[in-house]
Every structure is written in C-alpha cells, then in structure tokens.
C-alpha positions in Angstrom: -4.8 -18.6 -0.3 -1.4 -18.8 -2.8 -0.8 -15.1 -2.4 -2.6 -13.7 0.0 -3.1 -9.7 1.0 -0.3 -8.1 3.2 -0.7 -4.8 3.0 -3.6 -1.7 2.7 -3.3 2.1 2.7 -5.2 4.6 2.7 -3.6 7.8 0.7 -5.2 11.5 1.0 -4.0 14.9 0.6 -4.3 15.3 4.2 -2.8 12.4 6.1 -2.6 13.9 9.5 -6.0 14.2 9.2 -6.5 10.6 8.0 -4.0 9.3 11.1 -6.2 11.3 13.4 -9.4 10.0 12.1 -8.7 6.3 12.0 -6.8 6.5 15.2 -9.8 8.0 16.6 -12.2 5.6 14.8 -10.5 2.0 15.1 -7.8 3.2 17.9 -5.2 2.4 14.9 -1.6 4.1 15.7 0.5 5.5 13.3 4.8 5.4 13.2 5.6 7.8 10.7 9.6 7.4 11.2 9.9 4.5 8.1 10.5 5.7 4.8 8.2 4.6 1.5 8.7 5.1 -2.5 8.2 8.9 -3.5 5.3 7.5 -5.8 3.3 6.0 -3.3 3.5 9.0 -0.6 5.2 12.5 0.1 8.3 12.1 2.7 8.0 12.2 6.3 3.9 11.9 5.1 3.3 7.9 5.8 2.4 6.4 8.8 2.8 2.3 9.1 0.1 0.4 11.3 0.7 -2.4 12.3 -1.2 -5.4 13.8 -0.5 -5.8 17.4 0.2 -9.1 19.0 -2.1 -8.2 21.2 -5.1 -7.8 18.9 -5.6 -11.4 18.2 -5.2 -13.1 15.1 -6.1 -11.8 12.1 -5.3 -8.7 10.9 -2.9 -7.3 8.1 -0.5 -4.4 8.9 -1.2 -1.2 6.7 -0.4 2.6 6.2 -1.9 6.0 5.9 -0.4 8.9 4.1 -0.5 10.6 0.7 0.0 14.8 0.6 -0.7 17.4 -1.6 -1.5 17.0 -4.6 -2.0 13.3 -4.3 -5.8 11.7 -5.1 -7.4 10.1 -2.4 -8.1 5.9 -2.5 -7.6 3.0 -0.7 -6.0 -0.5 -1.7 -4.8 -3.7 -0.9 -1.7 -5.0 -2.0 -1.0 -9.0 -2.8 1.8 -10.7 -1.6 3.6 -12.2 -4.4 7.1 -13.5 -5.0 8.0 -11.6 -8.4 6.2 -8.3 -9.1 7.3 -7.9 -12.3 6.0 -11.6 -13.4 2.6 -11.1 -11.9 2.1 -7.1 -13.3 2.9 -8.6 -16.8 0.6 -11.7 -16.2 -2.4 -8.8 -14.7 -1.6 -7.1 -18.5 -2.1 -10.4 -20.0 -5.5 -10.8 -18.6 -7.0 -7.3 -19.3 -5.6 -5.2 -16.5 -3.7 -2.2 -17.0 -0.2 -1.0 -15.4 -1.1 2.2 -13.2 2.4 2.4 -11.1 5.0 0.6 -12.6 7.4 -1.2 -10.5 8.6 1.6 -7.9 10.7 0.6 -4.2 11.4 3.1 -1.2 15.2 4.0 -1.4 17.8 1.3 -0.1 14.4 -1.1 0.5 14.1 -4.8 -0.5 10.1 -4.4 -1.3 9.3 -3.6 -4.6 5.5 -2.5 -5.3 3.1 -1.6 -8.4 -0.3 -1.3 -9.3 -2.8 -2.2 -11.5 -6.3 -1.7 -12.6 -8.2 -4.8 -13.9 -10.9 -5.3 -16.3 -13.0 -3.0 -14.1 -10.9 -0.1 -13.3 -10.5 -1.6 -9.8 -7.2 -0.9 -8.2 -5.4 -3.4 -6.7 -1.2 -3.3 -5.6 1.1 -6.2 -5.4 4.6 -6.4 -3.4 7.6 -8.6 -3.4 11.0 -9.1 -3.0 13.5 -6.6 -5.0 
C-alpha cells in the first residue's frame, strides 16, 4: 500500500464517555496529556491510543475525543507526504475540502479532511 492508514479517531461530545466505553470494550487506554489542532478536538479533551508492542503486529495507533458542541464520527486518516498536494488532487477527482489544512500548535503533523464523491469522510496527515 503507497500510503497507507495511520491514524483513526473517534470524536463525540462526550469523550470521557467514549474513553470509558472503548477502554471497557476493547481494553484500549487513553493518554490525554498530548495536545491536537483546536479543529479536530476541545483541549485537554483527546486521548491518544496507541498500539502496544505487546499486542502483536498489526494495529494502527488512534485517538478519542471531541466535546461540546462537536458532531459525533469516526475516520481514518492516510499517511501521505504532502497534504496539501493530495487535498487538491481529492478536489480534482470529485471530493470536497471539509477541514482545510489545520496542525496542533508547535506540531510537525499537518491534517485535513475530505469528503469524496459519496460524502464519505476520510483524513490525510503529513509532514508540516
């Protein structure tokens, strides 16, 4: 796979909730201490998982969060080495912007998302 899927999250308006459930669920635990972009989550709100060594192979890390006010969803975001390049090339092809290039403060990810043809969702992160 050229660029393959690094990242999912699962955004609510109740996040604590959301931790609780999926740590409950799939024993999945949450660090809450990282900071992500404003757009994608309220502060002190997101909690990374991440794949333990442990587990096996297999396995992408992933976050939970959201807040007030935000709609819940899930996605997947693509790995890809110039966001900006593959948002416009999504545009090109039918899909539409739905978060324009946005990065946590002082990070070196950039993210954005975009719906294709179908309305589907789907995220893509790279290097700043």
């Amino acid at each position: 796979m050229t660029n393959p899927i690094v990242h999912f999250e699962i955004i609510g308006q109740r996040p604590d909730d959301l931790r609780r459930f999926y740590g409950e669920l799939f024993g999945w635990v949450a660090d809450t201490d990282s900071v992500v972009a404003p757009e994608i989550s309220d502060a002190g709100e997101y909690g990374f998982i991440d794949h333990p060594a442990d587990a096996g192979p297999g396995g992408i890390p992933g976050g939970i969060g959201g807040g007030a006010g935000r709609a819940a969803h899930t996605i997947f975001y693509v790995g890809v080495p110039d966001v900006a390049v593959a948002l416009a090339r999504a545009e090109s092809l039918g899909g539409t912007v739905v978060l324009p290039i946005s990065a946590k403060p002082g990070g070196g990810l950039v993210v954005a998302h975009f719906a294709d043809p179908e309305g589907n969702v789907i995220g893509l992160a790279g290097p700043r």
